[in-house]
Biopython code that builds the backbone (N, CA, C, O; Angstrom):
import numpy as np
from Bio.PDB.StructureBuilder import StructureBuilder

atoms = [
    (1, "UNK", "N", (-19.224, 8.780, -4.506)),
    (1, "UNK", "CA", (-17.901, 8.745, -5.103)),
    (1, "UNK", "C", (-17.392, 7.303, -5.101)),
    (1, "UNK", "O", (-17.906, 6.418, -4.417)),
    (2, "UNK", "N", (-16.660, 7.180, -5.671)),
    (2, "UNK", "CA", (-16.114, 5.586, -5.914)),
    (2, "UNK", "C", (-14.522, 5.178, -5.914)),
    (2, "UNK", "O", (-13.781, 5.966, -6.500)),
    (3, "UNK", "N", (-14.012, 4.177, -5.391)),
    (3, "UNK", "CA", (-13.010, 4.311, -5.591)),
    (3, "UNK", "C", (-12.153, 4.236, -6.639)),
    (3, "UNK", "O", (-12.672, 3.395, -7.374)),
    (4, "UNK", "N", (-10.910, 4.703, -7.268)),
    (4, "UNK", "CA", (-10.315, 5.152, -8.540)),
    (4, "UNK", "C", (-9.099, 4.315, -8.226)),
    (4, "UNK", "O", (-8.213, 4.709, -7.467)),
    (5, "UNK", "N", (-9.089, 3.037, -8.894)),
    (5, "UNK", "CA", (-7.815, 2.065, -8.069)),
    (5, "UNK", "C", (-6.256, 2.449, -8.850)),
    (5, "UNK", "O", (-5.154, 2.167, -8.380)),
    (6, "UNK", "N", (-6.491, 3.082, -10.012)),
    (6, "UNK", "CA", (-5.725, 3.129, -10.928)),
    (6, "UNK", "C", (-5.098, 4.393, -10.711)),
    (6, "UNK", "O", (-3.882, 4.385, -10.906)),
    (7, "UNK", "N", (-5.761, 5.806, -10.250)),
    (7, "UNK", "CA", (-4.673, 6.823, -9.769)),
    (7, "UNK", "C", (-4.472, 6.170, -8.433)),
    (7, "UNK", "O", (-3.311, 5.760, -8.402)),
    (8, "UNK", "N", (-5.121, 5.891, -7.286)),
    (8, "UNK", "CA", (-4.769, 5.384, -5.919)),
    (8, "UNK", "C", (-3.645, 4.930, -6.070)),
    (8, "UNK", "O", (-2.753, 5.665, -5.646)),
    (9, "UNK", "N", (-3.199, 3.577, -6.711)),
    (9, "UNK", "CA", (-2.081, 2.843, -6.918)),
    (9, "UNK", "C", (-0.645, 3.499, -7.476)),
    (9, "UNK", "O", (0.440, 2.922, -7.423)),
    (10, "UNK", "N", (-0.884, 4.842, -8.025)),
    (10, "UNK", "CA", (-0.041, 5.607, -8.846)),
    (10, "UNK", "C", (0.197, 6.687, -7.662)),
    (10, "UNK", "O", (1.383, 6.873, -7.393)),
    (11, "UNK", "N", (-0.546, 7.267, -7.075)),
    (11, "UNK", "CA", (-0.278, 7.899, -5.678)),
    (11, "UNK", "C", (0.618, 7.410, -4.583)),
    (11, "UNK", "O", (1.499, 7.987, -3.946)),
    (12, "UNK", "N", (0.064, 5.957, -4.531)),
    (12, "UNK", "CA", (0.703, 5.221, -3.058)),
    (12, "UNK", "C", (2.201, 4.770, -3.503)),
    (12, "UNK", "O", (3.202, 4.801, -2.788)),
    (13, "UNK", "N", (2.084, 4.209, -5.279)),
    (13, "UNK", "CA", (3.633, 4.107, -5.434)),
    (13, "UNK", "C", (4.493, 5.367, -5.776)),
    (13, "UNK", "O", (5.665, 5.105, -6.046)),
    (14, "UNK", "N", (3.905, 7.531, -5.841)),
    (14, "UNK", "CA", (4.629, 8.503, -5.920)),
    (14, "UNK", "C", (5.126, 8.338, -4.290)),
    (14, "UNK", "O", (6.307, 8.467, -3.966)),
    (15, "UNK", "N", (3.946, 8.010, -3.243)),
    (15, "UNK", "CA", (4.325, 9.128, -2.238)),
    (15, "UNK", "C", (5.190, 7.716, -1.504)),
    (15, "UNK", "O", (5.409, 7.846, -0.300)),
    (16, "UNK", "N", (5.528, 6.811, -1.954)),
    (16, "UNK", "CA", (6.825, 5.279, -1.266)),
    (16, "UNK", "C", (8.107, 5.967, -2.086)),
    (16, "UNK", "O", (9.313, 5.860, -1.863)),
    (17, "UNK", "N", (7.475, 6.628, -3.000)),
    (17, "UNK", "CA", (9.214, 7.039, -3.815)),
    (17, "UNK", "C", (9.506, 8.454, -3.076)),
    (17, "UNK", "O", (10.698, 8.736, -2.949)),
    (18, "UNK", "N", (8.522, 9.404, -2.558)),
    (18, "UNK", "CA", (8.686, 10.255, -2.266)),
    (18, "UNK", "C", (9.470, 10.013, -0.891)),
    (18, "UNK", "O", (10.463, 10.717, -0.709)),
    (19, "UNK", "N", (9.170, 9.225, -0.054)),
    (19, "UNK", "CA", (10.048, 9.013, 1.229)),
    (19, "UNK", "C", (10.976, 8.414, 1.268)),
    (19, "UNK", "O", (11.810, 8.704, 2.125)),
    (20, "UNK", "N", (11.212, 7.347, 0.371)),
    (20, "UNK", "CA", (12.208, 6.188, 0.080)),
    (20, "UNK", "C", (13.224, 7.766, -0.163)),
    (20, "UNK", "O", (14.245, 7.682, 0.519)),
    (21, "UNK", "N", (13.144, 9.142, -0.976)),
    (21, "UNK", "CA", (14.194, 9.572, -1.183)),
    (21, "UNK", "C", (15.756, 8.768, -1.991)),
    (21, "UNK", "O", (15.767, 7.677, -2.562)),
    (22, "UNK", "N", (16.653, 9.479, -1.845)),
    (22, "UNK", "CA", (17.741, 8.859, -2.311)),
    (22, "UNK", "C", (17.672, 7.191, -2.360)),
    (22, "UNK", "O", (18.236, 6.717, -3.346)),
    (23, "UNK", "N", (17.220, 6.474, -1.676)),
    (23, "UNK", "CA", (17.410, 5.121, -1.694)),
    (23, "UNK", "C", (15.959, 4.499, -2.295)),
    (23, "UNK", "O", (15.489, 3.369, -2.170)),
    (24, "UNK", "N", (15.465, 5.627, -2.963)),
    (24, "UNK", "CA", (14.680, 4.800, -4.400)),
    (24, "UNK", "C", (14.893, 3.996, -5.204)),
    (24, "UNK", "O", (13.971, 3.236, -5.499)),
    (25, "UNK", "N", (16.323, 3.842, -5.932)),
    (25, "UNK", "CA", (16.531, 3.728, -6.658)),
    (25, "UNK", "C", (16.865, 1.968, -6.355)),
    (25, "UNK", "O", (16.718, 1.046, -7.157)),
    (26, "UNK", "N", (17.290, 1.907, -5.111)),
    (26, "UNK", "CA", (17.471, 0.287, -4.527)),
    (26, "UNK", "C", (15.825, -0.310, -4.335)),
    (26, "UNK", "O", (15.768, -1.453, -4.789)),
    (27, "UNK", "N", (14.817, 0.047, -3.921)),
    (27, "UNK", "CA", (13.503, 0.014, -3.311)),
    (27, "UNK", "C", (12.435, 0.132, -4.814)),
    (27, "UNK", "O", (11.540, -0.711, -4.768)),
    (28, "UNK", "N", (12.400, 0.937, -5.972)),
    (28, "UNK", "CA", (11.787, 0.868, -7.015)),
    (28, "UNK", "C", (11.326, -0.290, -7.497)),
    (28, "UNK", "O", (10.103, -0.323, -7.359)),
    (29, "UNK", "N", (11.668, -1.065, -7.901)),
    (29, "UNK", "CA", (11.944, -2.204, -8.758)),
    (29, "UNK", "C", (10.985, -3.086, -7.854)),
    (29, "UNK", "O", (9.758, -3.069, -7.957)),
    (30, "UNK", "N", (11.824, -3.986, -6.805)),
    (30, "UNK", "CA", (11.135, -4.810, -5.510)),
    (30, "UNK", "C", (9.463, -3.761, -4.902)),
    (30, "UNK", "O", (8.551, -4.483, -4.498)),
    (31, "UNK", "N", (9.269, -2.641, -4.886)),
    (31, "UNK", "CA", (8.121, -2.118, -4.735)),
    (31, "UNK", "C", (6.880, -2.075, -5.514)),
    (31, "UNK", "O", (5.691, -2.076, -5.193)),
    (32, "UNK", "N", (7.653, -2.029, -6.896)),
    (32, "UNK", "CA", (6.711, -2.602, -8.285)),
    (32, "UNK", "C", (6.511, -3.593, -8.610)),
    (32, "UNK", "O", (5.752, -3.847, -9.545)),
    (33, "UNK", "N", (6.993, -4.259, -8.085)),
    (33, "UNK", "CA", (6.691, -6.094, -8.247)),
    (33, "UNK", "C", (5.767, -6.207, -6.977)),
    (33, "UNK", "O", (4.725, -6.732, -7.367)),
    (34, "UNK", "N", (5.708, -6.002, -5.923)),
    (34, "UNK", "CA", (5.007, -5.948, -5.115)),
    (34, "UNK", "C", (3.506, -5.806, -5.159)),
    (34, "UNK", "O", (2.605, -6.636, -5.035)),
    (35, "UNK", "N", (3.508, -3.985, -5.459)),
    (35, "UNK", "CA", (2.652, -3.379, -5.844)),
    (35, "UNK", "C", (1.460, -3.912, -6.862)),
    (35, "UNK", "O", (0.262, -3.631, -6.884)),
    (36, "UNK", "N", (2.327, -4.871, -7.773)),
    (36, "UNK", "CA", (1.752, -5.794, -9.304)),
    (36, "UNK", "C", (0.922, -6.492, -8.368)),
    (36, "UNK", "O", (-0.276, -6.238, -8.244)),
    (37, "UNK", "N", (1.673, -7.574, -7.550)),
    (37, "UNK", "CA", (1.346, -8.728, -6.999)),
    (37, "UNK", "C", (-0.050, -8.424, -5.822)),
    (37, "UNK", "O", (-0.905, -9.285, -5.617)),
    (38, "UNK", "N", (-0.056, -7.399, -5.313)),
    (38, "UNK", "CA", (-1.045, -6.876, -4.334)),
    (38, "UNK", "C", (-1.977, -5.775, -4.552)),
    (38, "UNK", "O", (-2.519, -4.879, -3.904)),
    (39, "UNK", "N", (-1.922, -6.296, -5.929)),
    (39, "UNK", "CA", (-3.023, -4.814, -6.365)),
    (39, "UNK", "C", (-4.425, -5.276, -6.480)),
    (39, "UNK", "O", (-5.392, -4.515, -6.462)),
    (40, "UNK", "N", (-4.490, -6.754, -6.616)),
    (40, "UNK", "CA", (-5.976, -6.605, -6.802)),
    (40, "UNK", "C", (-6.472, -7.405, -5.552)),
    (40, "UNK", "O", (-7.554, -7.973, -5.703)),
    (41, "UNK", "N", (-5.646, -7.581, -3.941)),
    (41, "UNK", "CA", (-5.905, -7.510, -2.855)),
    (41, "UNK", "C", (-6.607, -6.074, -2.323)),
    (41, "UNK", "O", (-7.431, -5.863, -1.433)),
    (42, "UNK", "N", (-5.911, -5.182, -3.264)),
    (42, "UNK", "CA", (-6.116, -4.049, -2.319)),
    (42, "UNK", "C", (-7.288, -3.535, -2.739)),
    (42, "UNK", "O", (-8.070, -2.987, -1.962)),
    (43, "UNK", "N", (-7.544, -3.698, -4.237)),
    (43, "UNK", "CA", (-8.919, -3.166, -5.022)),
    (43, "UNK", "C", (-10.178, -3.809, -4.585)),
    (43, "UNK", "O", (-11.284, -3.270, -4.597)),
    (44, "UNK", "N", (-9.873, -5.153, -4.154)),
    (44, "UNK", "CA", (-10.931, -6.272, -3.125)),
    (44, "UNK", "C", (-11.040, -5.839, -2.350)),
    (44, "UNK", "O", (-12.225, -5.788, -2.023)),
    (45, "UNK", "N", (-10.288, -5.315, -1.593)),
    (45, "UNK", "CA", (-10.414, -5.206, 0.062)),
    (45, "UNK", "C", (-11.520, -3.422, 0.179)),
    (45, "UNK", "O", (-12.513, -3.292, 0.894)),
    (46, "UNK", "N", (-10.912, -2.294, -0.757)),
    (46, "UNK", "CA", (-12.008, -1.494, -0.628)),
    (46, "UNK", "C", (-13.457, -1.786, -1.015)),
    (46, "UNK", "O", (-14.450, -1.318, -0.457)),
    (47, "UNK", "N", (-13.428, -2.873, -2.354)),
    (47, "UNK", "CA", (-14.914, -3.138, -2.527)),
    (47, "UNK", "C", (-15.590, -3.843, -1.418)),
    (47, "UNK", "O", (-16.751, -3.607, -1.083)),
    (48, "UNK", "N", (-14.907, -4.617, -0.927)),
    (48, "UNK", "CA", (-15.169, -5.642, 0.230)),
    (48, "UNK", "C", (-15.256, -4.351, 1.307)),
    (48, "UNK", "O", (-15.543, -5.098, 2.242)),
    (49, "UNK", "N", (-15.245, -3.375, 1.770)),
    (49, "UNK", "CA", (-14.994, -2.532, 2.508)),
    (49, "UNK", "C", (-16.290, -1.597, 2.106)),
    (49, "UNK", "O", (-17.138, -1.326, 2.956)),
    (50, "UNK", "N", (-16.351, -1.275, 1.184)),
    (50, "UNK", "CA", (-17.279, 0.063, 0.577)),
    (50, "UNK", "C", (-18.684, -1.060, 0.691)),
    (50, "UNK", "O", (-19.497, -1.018, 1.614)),
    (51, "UNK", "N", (-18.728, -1.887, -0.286)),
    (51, "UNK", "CA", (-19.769, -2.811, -0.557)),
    (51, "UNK", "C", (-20.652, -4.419, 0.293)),
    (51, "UNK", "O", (-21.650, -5.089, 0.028)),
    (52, "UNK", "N", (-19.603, -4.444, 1.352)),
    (52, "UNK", "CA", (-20.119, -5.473, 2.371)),
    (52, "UNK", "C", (-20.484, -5.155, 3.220)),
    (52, "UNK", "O", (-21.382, -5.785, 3.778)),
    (53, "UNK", "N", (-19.843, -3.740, 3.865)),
    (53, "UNK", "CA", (-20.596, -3.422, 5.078)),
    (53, "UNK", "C", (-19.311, -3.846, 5.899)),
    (53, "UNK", "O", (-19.546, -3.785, 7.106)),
    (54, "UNK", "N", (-17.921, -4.290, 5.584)),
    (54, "UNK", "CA", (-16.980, -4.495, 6.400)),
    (54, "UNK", "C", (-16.761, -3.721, 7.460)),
    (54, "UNK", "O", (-16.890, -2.519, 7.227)),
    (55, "UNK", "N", (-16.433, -4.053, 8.697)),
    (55, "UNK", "CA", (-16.596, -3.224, 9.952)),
    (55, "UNK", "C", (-15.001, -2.925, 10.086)),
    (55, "UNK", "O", (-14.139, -3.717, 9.705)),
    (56, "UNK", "N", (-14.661, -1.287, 10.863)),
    (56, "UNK", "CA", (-13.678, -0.953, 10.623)),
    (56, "UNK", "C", (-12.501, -1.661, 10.983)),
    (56, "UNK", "O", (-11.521, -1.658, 10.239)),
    (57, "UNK", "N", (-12.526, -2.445, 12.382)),
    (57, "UNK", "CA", (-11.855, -3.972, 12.297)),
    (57, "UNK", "C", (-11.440, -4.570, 11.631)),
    (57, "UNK", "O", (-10.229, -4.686, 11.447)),
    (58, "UNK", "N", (-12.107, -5.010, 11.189)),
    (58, "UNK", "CA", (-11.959, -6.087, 10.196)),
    (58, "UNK", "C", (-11.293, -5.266, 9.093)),
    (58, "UNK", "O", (-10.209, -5.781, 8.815)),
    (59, "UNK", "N", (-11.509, -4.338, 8.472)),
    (59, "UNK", "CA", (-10.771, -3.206, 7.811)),
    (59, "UNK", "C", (-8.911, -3.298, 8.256)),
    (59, "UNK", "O", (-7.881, -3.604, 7.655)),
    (60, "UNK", "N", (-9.223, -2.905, 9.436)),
    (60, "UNK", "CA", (-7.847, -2.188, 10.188)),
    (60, "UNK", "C", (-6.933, -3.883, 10.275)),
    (60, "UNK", "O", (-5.706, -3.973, 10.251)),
    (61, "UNK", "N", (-7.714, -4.856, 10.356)),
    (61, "UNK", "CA", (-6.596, -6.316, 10.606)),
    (61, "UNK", "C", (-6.232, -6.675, 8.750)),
    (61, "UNK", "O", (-5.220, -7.195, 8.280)),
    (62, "UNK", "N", (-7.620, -6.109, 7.938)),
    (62, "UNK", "CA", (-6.752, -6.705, 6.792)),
    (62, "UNK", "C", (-6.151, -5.934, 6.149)),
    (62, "UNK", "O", (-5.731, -6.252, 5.037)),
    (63, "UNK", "N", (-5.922, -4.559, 6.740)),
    (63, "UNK", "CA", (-4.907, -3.519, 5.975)),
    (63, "UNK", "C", (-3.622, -4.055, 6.527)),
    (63, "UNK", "O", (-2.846, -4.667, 5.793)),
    (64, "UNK", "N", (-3.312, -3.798, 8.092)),
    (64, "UNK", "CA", (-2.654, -5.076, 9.047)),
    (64, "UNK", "C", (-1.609, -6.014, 8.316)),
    (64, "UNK", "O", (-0.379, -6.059, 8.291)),
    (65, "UNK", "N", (-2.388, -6.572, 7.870)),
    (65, "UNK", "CA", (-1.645, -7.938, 6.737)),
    (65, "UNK", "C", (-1.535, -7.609, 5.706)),
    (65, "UNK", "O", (-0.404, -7.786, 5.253)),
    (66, "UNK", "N", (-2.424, -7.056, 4.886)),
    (66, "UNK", "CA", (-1.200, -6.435, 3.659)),
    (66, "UNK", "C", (0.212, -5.900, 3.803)),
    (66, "UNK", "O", (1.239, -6.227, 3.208)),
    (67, "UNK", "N", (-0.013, -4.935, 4.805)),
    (67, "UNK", "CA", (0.906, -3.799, 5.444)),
    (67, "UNK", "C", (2.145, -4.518, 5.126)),
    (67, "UNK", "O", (2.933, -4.435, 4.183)),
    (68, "UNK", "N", (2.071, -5.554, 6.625)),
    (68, "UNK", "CA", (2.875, -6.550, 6.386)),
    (68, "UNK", "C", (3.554, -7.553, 5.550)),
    (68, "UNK", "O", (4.552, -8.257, 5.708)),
    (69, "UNK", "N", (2.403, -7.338, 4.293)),
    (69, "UNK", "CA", (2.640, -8.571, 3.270)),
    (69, "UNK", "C", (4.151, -7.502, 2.165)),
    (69, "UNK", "O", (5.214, -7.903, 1.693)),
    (70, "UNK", "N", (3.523, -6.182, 2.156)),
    (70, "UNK", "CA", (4.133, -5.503, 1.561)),
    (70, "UNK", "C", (5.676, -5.528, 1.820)),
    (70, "UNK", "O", (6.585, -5.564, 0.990)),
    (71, "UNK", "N", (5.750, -5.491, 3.519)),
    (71, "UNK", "CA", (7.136, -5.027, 4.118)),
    (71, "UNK", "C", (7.934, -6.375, 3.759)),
    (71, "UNK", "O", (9.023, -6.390, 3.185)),
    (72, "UNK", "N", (7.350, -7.296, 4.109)),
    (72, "UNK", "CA", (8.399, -8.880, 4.264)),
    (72, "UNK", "C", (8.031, -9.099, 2.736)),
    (72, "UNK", "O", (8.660, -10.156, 2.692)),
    (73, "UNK", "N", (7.624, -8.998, 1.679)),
    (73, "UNK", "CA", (8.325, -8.883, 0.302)),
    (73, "UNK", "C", (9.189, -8.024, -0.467)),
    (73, "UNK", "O", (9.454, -8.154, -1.662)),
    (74, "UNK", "N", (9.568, -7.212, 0.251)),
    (74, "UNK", "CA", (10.032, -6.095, -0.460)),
    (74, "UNK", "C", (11.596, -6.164, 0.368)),
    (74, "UNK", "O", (12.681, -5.732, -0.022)),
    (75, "UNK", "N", (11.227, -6.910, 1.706)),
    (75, "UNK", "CA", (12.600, -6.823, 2.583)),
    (75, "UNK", "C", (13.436, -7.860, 2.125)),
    (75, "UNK", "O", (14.662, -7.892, 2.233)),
    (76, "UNK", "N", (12.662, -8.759, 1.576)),
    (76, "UNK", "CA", (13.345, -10.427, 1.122)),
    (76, "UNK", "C", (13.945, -10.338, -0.217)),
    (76, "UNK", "O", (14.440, -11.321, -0.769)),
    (77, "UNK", "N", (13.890, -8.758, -0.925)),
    (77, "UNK", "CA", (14.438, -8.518, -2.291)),
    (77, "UNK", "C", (15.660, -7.263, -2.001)),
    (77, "UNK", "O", (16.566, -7.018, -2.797)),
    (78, "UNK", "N", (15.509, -6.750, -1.049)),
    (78, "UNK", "CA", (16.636, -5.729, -0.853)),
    (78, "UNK", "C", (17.186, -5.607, 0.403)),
    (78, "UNK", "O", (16.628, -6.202, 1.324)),
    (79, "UNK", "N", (18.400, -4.800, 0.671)),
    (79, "UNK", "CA", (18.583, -5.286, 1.978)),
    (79, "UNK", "C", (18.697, -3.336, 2.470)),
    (79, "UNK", "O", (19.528, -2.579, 1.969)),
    (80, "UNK", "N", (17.789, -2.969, 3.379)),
    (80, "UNK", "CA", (17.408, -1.375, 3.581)),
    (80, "UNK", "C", (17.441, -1.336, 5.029)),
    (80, "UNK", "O", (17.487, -2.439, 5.575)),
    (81, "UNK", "N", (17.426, -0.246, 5.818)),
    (81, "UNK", "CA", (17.039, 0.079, 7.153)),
    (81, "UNK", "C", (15.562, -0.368, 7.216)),
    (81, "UNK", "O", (14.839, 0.086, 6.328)),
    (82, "UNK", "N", (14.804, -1.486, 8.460)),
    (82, "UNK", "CA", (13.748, -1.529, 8.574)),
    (82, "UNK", "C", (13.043, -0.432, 9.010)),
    (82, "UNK", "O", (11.864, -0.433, 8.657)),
    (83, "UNK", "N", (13.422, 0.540, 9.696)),
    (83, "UNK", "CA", (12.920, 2.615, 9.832)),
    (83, "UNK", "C", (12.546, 2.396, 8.888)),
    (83, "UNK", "O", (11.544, 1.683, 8.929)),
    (84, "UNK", "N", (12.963, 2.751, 7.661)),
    (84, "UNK", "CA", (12.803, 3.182, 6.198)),
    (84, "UNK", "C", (12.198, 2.355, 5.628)),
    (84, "UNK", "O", (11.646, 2.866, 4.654)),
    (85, "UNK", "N", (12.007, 1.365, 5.709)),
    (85, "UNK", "CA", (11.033, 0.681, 4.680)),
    (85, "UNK", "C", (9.683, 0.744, 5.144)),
    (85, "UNK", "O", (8.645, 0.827, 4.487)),
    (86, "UNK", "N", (9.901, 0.681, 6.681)),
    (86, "UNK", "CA", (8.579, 0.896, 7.777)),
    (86, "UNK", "C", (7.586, 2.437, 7.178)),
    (86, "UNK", "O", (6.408, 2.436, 6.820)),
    (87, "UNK", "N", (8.616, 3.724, 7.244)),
    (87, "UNK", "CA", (8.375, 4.606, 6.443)),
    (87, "UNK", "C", (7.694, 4.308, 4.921)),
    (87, "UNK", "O", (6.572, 4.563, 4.482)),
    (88, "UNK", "N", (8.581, 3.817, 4.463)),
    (88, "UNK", "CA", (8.001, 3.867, 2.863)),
    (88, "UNK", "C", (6.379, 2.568, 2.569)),
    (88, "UNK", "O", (5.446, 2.481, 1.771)),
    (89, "UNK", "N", (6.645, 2.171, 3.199)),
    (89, "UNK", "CA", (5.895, 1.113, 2.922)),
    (89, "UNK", "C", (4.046, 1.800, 3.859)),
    (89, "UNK", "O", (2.936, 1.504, 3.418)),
    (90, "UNK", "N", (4.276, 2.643, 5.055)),
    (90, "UNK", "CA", (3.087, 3.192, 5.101)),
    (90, "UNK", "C", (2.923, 4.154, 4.818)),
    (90, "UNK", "O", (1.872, 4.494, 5.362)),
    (91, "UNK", "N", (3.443, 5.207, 4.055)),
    (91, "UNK", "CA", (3.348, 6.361, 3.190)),
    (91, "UNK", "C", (2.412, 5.913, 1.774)),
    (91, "UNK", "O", (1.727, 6.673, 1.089)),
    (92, "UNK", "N", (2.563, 4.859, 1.640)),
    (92, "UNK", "CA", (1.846, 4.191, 0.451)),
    (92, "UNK", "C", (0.154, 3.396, 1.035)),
    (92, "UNK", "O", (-0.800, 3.298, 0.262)),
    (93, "UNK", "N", (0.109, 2.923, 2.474)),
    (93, "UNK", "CA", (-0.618, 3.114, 3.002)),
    (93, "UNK", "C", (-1.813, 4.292, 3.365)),
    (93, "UNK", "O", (-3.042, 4.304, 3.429)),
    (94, "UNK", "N", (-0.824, 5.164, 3.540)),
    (94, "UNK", "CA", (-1.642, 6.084, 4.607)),
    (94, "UNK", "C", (-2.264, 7.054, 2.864)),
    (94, "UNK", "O", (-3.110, 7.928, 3.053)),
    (95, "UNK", "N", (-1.918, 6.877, 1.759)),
    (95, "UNK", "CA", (-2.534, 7.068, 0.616)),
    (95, "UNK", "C", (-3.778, 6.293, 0.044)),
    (95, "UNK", "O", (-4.625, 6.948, -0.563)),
    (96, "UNK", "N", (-3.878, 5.444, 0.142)),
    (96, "UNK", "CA", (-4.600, 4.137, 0.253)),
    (96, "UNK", "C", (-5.775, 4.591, 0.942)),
    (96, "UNK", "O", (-6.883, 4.423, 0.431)),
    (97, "UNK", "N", (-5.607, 5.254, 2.259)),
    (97, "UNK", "CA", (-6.460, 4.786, 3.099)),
    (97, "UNK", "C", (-7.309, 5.824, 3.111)),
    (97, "UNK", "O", (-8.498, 5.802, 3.430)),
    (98, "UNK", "N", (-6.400, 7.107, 2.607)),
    (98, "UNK", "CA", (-7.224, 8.334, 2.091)),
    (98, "UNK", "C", (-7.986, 8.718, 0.860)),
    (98, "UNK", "O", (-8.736, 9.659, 0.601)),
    (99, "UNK", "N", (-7.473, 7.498, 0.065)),
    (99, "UNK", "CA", (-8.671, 7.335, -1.070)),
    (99, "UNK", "C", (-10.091, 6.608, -0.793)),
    (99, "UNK", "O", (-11.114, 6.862, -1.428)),
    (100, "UNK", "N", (-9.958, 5.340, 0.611)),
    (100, "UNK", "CA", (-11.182, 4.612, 0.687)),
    (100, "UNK", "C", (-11.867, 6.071, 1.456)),
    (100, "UNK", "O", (-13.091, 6.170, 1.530)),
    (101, "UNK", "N", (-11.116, 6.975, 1.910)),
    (101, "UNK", "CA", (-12.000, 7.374, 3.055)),
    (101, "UNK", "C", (-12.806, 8.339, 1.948)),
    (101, "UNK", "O", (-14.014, 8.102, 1.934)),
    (102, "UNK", "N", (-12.394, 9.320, 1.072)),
    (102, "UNK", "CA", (-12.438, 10.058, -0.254)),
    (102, "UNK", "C", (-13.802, 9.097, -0.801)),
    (102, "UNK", "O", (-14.930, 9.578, -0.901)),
    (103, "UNK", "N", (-13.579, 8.138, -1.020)),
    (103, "UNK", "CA", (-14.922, 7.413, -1.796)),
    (103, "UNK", "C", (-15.970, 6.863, -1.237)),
    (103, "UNK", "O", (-16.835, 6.188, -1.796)),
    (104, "UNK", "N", (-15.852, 7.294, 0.410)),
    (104, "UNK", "CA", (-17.448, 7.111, 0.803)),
    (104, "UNK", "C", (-18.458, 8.110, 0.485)),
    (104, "UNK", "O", (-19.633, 7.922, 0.801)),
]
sb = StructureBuilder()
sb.init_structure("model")
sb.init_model(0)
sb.init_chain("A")
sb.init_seg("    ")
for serial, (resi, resn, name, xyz) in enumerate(atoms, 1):
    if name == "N":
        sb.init_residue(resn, " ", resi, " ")
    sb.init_atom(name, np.array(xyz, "f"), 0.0, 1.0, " ", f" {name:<3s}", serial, name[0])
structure = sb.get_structure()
């Protein structure tokens, strides 16, 4: 199986709207610009993952820093409860991570 970056990315940004809830509508916008900007980190990082032989480490530190890359861009465009963005921002993760696992 292989990974499908194009529903993945459409998943991870339903299920950030799905928790964001009511305060989507502040979080949308700054999440899609994001999302633009770190999409073909994230499509690297499974090939680099599926296809190098990346060890789950090394996996888990550069999900790690995206994670992060995601939260402190998205925080520097809106001003939200860090709970909630913490929430939304690995709900879109923890989608992500169930597609690399899906395409071994």
């Amino acid at each position: 199986m292989s990974f499908n970056s194009g529903k993945t990315f459409k998943e991870m940004f339903e299920a950030a709207a799905e928790v964001a809830g009511e305060h989507w509508g502040i979080l949308e916008e700054p999440a899609e610009q994001v999302f633009e900007v770190e999409r073909d980190a994230l499509r690297e990082l499974a090939s680099e993952w599926m296809c190098s032989g990346l060890n789950d480490k090394e996996l888990d530190a550069k999900l790690e820093q995206l994670h992060k890359r995601f939260n402190s861009a998205i925080a520097q465009q809106v001003e939200v409860e860090p709970e909630l963005l913490e929430r939304v921002v690995q709900s879109a993760f923890n989608v992500y991570w169930e597609a690399l696992m899906k395409a071994l």
